[in-house]
C-alpha positions in Angstrom: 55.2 57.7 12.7 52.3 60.0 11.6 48.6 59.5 12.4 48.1 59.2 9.1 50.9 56.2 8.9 49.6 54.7 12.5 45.7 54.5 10.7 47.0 52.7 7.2 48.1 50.2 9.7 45.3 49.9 12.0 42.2 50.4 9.5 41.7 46.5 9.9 41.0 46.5 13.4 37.6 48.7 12.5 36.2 46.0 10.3 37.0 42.8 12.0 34.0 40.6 12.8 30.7 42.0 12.0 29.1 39.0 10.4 28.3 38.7 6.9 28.1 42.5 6.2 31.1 42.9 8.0 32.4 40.5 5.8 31.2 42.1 2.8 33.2 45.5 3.7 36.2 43.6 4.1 36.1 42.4 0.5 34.6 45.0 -1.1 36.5 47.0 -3.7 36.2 50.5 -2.2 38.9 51.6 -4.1 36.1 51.7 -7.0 34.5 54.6 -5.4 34.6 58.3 -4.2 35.9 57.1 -0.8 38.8 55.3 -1.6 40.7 52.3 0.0 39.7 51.7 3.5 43.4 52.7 4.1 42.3 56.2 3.3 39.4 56.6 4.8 39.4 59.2 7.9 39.3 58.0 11.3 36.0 59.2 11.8 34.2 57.1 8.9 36.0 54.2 10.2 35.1 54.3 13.7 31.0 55.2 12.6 31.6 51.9 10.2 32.5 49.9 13.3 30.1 50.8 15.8 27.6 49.6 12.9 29.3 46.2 12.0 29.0 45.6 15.6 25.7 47.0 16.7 22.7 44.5 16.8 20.7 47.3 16.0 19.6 48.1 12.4 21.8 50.9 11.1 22.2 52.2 7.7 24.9 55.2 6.7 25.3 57.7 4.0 29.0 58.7 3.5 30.6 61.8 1.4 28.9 63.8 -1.1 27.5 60.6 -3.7 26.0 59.1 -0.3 28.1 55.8 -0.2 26.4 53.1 1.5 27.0 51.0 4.6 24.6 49.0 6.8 24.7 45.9 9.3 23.6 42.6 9.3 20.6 43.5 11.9 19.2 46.0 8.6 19.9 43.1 6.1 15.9 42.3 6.8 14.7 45.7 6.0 16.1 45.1 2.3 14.5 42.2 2.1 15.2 38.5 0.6 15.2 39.0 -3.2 15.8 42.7 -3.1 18.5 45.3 -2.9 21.0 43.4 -0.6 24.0 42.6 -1.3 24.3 45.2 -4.1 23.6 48.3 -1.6 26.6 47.7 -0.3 28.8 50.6 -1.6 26.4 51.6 -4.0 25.0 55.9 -4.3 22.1 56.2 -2.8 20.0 57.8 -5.5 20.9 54.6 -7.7 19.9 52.3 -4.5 16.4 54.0 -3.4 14.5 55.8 -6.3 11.2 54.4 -5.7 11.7 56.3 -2.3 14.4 59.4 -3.2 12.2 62.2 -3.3 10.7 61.2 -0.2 13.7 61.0 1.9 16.2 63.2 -0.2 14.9 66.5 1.9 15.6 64.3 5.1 19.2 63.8 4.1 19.6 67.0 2.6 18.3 68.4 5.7 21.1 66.8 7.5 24.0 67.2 5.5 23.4 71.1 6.0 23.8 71.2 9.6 20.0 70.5 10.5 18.5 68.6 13.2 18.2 65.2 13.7 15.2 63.6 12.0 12.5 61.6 13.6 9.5 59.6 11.8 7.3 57.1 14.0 5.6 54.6 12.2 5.9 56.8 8.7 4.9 55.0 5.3 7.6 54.5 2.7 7.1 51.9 0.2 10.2 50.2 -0.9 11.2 47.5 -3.5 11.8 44.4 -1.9 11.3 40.2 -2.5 10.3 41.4 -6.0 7.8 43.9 -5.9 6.7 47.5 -4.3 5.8 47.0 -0.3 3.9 49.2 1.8 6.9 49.5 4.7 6.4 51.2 8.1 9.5 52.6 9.7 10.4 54.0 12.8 13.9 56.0 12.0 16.2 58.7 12.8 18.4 60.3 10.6 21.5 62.1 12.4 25.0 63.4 11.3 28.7 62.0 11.6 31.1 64.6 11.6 34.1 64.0 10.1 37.9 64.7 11.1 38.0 68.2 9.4 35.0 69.5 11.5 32.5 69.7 8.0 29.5 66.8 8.2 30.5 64.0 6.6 27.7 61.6 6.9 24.1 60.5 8.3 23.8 57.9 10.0 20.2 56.2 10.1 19.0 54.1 13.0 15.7 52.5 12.3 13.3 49.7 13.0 10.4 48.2 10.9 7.0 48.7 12.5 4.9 47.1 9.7 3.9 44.1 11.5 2.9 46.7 14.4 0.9 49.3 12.4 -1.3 46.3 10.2 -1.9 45.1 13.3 -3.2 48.0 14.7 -5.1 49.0 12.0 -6.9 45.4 12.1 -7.9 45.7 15.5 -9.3 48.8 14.6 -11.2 47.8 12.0 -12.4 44.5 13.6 -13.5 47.2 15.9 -15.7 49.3 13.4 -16.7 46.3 12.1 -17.9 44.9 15.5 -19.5 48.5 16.6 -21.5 48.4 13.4 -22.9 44.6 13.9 -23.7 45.0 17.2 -27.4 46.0 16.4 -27.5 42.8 14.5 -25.9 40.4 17.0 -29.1 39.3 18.7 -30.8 38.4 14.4 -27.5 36.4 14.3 -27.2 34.7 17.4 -30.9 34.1 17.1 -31.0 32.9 13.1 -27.9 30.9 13.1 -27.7 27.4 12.2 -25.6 26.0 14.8 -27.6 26.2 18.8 -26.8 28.7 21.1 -28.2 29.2 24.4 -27.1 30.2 27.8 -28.4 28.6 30.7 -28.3 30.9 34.2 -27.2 29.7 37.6 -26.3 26.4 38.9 -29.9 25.8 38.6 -29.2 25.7 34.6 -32.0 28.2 33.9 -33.2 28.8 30.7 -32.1 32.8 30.1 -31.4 32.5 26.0 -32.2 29.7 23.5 -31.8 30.5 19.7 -34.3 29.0 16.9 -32.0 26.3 16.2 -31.6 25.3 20.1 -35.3 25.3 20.2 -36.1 23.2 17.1 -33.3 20.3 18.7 -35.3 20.6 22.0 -39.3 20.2 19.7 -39.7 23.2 22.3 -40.9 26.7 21.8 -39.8 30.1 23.6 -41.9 29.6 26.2 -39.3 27.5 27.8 -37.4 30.6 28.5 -36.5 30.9 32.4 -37.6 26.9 32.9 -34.6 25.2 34.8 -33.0 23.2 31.8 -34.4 19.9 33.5 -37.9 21.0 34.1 -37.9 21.9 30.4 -36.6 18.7 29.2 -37.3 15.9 31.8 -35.7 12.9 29.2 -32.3 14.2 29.9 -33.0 12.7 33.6 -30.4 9.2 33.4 -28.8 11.0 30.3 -25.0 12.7 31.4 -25.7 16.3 30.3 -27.2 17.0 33.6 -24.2 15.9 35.8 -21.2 17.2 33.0 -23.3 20.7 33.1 -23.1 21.4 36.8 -19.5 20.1 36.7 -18.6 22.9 34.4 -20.4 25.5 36.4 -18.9 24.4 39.4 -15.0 24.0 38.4 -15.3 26.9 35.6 -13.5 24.1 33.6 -15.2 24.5 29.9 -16.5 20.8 28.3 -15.9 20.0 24.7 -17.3 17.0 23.1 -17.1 15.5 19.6 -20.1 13.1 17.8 -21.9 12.8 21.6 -25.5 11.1 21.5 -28.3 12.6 22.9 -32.1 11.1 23.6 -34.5 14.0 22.8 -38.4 14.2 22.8 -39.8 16.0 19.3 -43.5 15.4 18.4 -43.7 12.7 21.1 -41.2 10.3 20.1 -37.7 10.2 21.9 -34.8 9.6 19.0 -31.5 9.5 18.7 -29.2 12.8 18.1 -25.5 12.9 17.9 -24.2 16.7 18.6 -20.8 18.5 18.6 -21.2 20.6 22.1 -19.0 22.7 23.8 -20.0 24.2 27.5 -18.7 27.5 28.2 -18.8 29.0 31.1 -19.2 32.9 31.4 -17.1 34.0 34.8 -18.3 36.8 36.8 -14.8 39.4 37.5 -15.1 37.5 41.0 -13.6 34.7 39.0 -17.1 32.3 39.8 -19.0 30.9 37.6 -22.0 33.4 36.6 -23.7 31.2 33.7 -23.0 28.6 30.6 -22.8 29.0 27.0 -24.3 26.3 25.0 -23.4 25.8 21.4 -24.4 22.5 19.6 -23.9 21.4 15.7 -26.0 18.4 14.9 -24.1 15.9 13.6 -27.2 13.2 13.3 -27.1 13.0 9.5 -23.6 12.7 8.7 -22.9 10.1 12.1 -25.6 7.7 10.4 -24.2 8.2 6.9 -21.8 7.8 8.4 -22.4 4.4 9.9 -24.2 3.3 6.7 -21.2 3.7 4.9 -19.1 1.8 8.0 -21.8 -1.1 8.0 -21.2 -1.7 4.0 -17.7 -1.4 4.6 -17.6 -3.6 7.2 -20.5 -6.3 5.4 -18.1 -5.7 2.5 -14.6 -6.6 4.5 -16.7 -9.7 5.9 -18.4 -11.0 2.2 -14.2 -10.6 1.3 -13.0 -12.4 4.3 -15.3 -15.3 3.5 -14.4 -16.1 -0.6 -11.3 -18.3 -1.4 -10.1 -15.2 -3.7 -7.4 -12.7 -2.8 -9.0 -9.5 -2.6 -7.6 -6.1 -2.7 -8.4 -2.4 -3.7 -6.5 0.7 -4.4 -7.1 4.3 -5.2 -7.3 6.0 -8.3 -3.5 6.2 -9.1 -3.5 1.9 -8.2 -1.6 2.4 -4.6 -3.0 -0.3 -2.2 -5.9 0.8 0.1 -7.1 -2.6 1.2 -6.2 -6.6 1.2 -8.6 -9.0 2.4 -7.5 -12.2 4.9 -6.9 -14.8 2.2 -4.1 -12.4 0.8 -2.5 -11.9 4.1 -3.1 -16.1 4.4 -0.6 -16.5 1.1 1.9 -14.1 1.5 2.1 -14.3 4.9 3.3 -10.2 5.5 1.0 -7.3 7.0 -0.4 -4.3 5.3 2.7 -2.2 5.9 5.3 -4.5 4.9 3.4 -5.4 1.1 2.9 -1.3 0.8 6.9 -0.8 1.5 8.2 -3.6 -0.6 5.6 -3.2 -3.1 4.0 -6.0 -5.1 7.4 -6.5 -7.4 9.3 -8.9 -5.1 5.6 -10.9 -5.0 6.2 -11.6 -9.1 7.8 -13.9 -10.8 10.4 -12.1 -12.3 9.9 -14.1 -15.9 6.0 -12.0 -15.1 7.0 -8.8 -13.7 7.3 -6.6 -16.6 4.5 -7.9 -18.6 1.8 -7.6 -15.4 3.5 -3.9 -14.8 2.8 -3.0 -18.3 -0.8 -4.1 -18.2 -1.7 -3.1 -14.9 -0.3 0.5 -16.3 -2.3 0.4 -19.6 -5.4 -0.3 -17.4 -5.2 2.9 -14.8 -3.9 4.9 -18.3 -7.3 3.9 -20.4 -9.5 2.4 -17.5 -10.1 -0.8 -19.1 -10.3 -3.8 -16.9 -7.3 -5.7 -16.1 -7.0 -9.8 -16.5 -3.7 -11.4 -16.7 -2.7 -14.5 -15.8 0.6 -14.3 -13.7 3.0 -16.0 -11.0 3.2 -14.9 -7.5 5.2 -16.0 -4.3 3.3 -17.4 -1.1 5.1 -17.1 2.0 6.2 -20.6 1.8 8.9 -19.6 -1.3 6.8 -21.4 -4.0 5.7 -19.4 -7.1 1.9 -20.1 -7.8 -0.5 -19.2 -11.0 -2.9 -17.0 -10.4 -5.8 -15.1 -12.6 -5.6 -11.4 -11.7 -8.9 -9.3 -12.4 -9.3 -6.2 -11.5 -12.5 -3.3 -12.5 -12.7 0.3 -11.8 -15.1 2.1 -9.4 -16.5 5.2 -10.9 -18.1 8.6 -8.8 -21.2 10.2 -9.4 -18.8 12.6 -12.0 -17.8 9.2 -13.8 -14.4 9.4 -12.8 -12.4 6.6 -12.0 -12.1 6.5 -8.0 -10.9 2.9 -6.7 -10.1 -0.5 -8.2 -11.3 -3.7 -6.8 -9.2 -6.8 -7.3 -9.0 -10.6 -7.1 -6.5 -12.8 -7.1 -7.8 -16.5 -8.5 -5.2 -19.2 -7.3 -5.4 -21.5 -10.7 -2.7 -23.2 -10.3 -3.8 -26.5 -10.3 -5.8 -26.0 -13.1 -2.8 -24.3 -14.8 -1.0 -27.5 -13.8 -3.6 -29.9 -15.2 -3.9 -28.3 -18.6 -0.4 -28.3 -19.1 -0.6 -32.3 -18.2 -3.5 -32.2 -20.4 -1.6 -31.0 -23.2 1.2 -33.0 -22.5 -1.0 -36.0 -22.4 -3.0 -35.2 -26.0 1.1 -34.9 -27.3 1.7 -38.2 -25.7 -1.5 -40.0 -27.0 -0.8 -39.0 -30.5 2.6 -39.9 -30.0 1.9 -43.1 -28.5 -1.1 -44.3 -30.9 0.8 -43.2 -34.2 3.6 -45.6 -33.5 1.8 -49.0 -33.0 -0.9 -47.9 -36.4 2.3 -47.1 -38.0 4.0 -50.4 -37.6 0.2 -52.3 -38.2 -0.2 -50.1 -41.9 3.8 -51.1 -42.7 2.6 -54.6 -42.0 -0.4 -55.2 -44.2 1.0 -53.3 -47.0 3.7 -55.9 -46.9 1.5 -59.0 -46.1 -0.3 -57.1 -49.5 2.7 -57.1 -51.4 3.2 -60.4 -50.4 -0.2 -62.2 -52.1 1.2 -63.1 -55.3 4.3 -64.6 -53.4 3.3 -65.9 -50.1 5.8 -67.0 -47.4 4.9 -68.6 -44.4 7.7 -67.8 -41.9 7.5 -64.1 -43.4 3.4 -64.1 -43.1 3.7 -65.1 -39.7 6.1 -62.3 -38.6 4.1 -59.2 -39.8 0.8 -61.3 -38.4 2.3 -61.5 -35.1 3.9 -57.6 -35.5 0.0 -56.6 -36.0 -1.2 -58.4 -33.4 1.0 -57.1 -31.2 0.5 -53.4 -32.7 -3.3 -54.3 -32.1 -3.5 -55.0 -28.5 -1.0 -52.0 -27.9 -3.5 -49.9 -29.3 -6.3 -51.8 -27.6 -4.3 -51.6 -24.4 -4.1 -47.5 -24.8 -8.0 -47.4 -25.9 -8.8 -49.5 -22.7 -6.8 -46.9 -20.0 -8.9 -44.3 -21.9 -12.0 -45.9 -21.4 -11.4 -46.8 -17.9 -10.4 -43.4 -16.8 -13.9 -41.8 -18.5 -15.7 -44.0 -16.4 -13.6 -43.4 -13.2 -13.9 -39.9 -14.2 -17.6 -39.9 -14.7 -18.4 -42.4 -11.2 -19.5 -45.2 -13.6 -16.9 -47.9 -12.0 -18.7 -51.0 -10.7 -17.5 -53.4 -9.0 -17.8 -57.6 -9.1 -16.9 -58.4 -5.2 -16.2 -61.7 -4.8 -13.9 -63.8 -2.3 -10.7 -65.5 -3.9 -7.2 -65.8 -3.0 -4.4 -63.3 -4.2 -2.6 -66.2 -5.2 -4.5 -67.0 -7.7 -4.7 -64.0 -9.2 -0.9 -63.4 -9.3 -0.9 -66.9 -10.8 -3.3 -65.6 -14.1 -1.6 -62.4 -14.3 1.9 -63.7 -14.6 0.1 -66.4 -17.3 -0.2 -63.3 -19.9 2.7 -61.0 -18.8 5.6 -61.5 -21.5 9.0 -61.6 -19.4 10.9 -63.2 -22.1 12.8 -65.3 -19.8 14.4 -62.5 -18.8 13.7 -62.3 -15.3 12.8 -64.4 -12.5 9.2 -63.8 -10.8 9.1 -65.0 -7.4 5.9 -65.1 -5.0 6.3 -65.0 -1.2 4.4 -64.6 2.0 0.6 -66.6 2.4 -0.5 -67.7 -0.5 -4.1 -68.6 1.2 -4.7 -65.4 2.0 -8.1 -63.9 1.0 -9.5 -60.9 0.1 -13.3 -59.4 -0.7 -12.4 -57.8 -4.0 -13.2 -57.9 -7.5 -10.7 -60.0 -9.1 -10.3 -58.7 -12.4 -9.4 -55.2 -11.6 -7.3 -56.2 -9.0 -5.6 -58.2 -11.7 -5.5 -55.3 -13.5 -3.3 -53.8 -10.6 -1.0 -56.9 -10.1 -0.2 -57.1 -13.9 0.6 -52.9 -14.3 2.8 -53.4 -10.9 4.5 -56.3 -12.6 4.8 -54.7 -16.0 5.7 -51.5 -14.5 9.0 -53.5 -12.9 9.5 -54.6 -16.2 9.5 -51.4 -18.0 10.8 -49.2 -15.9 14.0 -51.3 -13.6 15.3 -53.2 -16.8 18.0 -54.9 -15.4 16.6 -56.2 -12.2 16.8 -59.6 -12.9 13.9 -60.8 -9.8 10.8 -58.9 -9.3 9.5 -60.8 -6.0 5.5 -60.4 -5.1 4.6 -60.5 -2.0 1.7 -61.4 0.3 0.9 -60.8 4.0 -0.9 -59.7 6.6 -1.6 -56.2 8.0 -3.6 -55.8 11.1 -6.8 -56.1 9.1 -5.5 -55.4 6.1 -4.2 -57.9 3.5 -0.9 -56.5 1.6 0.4 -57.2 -1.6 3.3 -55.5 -2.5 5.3 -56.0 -5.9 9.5 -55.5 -5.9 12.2 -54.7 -7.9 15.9 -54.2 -8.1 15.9 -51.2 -10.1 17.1 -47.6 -10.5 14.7 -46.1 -8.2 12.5 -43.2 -8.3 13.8 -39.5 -6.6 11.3 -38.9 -3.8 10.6 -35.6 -4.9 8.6 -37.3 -7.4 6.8 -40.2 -5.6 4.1 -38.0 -4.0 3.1 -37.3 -8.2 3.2 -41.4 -8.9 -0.3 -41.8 -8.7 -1.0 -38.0 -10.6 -3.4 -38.5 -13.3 -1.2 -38.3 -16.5 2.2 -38.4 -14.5 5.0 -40.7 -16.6 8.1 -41.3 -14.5 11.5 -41.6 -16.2 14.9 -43.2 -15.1 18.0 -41.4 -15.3 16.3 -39.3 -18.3 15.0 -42.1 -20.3 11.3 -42.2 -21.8 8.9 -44.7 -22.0 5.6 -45.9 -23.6 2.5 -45.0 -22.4 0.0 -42.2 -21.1 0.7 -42.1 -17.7 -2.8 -43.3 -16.6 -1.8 -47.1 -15.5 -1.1 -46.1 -12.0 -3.7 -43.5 -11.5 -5.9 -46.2 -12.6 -5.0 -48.0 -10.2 -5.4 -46.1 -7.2 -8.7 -45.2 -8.3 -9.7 -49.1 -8.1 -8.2 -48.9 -4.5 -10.0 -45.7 -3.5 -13.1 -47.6 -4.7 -12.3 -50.7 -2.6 -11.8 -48.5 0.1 -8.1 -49.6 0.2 -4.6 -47.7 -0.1 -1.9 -48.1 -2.5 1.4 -46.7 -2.3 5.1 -47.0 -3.1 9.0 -47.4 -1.2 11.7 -46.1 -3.4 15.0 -45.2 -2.8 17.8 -44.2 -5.5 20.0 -47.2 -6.4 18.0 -48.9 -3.8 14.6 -50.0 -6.4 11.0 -49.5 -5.6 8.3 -51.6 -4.0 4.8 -50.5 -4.9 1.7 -51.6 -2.9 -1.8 -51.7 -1.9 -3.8 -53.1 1.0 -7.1 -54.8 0.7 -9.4 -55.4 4.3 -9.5 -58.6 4.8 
């Protein structure tokens, strides 16, 4: 086999590995170009090839007479990221560098004609590179590669960047001349600063150097110069700077402290300073201590601002602790800064968990969009926010509340913070919806009975010229009874203005519940229907006033009536409590759900059975426990589904 043969078979061995360039010869279509296949190439190119894939060095190679290109990943830098590589790969040299050809065209040329070597040390060659001309400082050495036949067939560059090292050096230098030519004004600066310099000599803290500014903290003049630091200012005596300053001289340790306070005499009067220090101590080449550098920035005016601004904030956080409202504020852009106690109270979460979950698992999700969209249109236009809304305490329940919310503007009129409340209103939401309820009711209830009165004297009219007794007395007894229902309706009103208003006397007396019962049952209208049965003590007594406990006994009895239809006995019962006397009023009917007793006594409140409605404005039994409350009683009710009810109220006795 010929060497020629042997190489067509081994050419793959030079460009294994290599990395990503070497990867990049691999695939390269070579054939494209001057050289050829990598099949053809000569042994020489191949073996210059892979002692560059391989080196870690950056190395770059002109081959043949168009300068075909080849180069390592460790020169991949040099080419920088948006620049020439990948594309150089392969590529003539003139087409790959003419920003730079006339300037190292010579140097190859040079070369290629049997020259020396090349050698450039820190030289300047601007390059294109990351998308625009850089000034580049390479080290480099341009050398030949002889080829098989004897003629050169190559250079071969091996180069480093020195760009970093060169504009380094030329800084130093230049902080150099620049330091040189402020050296004559060093002891102005030092002297006219702002912030306080000095240097105190010794461990005896001498005074050697004190600048304006030091001076003007101290209310000293120069004439403290060479004083020991605590002749000089004898109110640091019981203050720490004393002790810290001869602990820095002695350990060589430097002390920096942020915002410390300072007692210092100026114009007689000791006040309060707060300073930024830092102690410095200036070694002599023995390694001891030698003297200290003082610098201190006053800090006084922005600490008490400072502290104005922390005291408002804190009389703030304290004025929202203490008001029933939630409170809470945000930035410009509505994320939360701030929530007061009361909204940690209902929700029942921390700061971190509400500004992770956000406010949108708090709403109602019937509210959610419609408070989003207002809340959005308010940071959009700055106008203020007010929406009424549902949110969820931590207990699961949804509650109404009145959200507010107004915008804090700077000193530019920009919009900076909101500040929020959250107004719990859910009774009152509650009430006005049993208020409505109520006014639908009343109407309701007061149209039927004037209804059925007008029907009966435009008959009774109708009826002049033809009279009929038995007929006459039907529509009489029809308008009496629309009468008193009406009159019965106008009475609960009128009581429950005056219970209302605190204009409820009462006519205390001592009788016997008995008796009472006894009148009541007189005027109640059972119809024979059912069976009204009296138990326990009849001689029981009471201090009361009779009529409105009457008032209680016959709602109790009529409420049996009314609302447990088929219990055929409704027993009343008397007996004794402790010192209580109890009358309690039963029935056999339906029931009530206990979800609903706690509402029984609810101003407005009408309980159905089993979805059925009845008469009436729901004010009976709130009526009646406001007589109680004003006896100083208690009224209340046993129910049970399928099991009737017993309502009650105890008297002292």
């Amino acid at each position: 086999m010929s060497l020629q043969e042997r190489q067509q078979l081994s050419y793959p061995l030079y460009l294994e590995g290599g990395g990503e360039m070497g990867m990049l010869t691999r695939s390269f279509n070579w054939s494209g170009t001057t050289l050829g296949a990598p099949d053809q190439w000569s042994q020489n190119l191949l073996t210059t090839v892979s002692i560059i894939l391989h080196s870690k060095f950056p190395m770059f190679l002109w081959w043949g007479a168009e300068l075909i290109q080849f180069y390592n990943d460790a020169y991949k830098p040099s080419l920088g990221y948006e620049g020439k590589h990948p594309k150089a790969l392969g590529q003539k040299g003139e087409e790959c560098w003419p920003e730079i050809w006339p300037v190292i065209k010579p140097l190859i040329d040079q070369v290629m004609a049997g020259g020396e070597a090349t050698w450039n040390e820190d030289k300047l060659i601007p390059i294109y590179r990351n998308n625009r001309m850089e000034d580049v400082y390479w080290t480099f050495c341009y050398s030949r590669v002889i080829d098989v036949n004897g003629e050169i067939g190559g250079v071969l560059v091996t180069c480093y960047e020195t760009t970093n090292k060169v504009k380094t050096t030329q800084q130093i230098e230049q902080t150099l001349i620049e330091l040189a030519e402020s050296e004559s004004r060093s002891t102005n600066l030092i002297t006219q600063t702002p912030v306080a310099i000095g240097v105190l000599k010794s461990r005896a803290l001498l005074i050697e150097m004190a600048n304006n500014k030091l001076l003007q903290f101290w209310g000293k003049s120069a004439a403290v110069i060479g004083q020991p630091l605590a002749t000089a200012l004898p109110e640091l005596e019981g203050q720490p700077f004393l002790k810290i300053l001869d602990d820095v001289y002695t350990s060589g340790l430097p002390y920096a402290k942020y915002e410390i306070s300072a007692m210092l005499e100026n114009e007689g009067l000791l006040k309060k300073y707060y300073f930024d220090v830092l102690y410095q101590p200036i070694l002599h080449e023995s390694g001891e201590t030698d003297s200290i550098l003082v610098v201190a920035t006053d800090l006084t005016e922005q600490v008490e601002a400072r502290k104005v601004i922390e005291e408002n904030f804190l009389q703030f956080r304290q004025l929202a602790d203490s008001i029933i409202q939630m409170v809470w504020v945000t930035d410009a852009m509505g994320m939360h800064e701030y929530y007061n106690h009361r909204w940690y109270d209902f929700t029942g979460s921390n700061f971190e968990h509400t500004k992770d979950t956000g406010w949108n698992q708090m709403f109602h999700p019937d509210d959610r969009e419609r408070a989003k969209e207002k809340w959005a249109h308010s940071l959009k236009t700055g106008e203020h926010y007010e929406i009424e809304y549902r949110l969820k305490k931590h207990t699961g329940e949804y509650v109404w509340v009145l959200g507010r919310a107004a915008p804090f503007y700077n000193s530019e009129g920009k919009i900076v913070k909101w500040f929020g409340t959250c107004t719990d209103i859910h009774e009152q939401k509650l009430l006005q919806e049993q208020k409505d309820d109520f006014i639908s009711i009343a109407s309701h209830e007061l149209k039927t009975p004037v209804t059925t009165l007008k029907v009966s004297l435009q008959l009774m009219k109708r009826m002049l010229s033809n009279p009929s007794a038995e007929m006459m007395g039907n529509l009489i007894e029809k308008a009496n009874k629309s009468i008193d229902k009406v009159g019965n309706l106008i009475e609960d009103l009128l009581n429950t203005s005056k219970y209302n208003h605190g204009q409820l006397h009462l006519n205390q007396t001592v009788f016997k519940l008995s008796e009472v019962v006894s009148e009541c049952c007189e005027h109640i209208n059972y119809e024979g229907k059912y069976q009204l049965k009296l138990t326990g003590d009849p001689d029981l007594q009471v201090y009361a006033d009779a009529e409105r406990i009457g008032q209680i006994i016959t709602n109790f009895i009529n409420n049996a009536i009314k609302y447990a239809p088929e219990s055929k006995e409704i027993v009343i019962n008397i007996a004794k409590s402790a010192d209580h006397v109890k009358l309690s009023v039963e029935d056999q009917g339906p029931g009530i759900a206990q979800e609903k007793i706690p509402h029984i006594f609810d101003r407005y409140y009408r309980v159905d059975s089993a979805g059925s409605q009845y008469s009436g404005l729901g004010l009976g039994l709130y009526i009646c426990s406001e007589i109680i409350r004003k006896h100083g009683g208690q009224i209340g009710i046993d129910s049970e589904i399928g099991k009737g009810s017993v309502f009650w109220f105890k008297l002292k006795s």
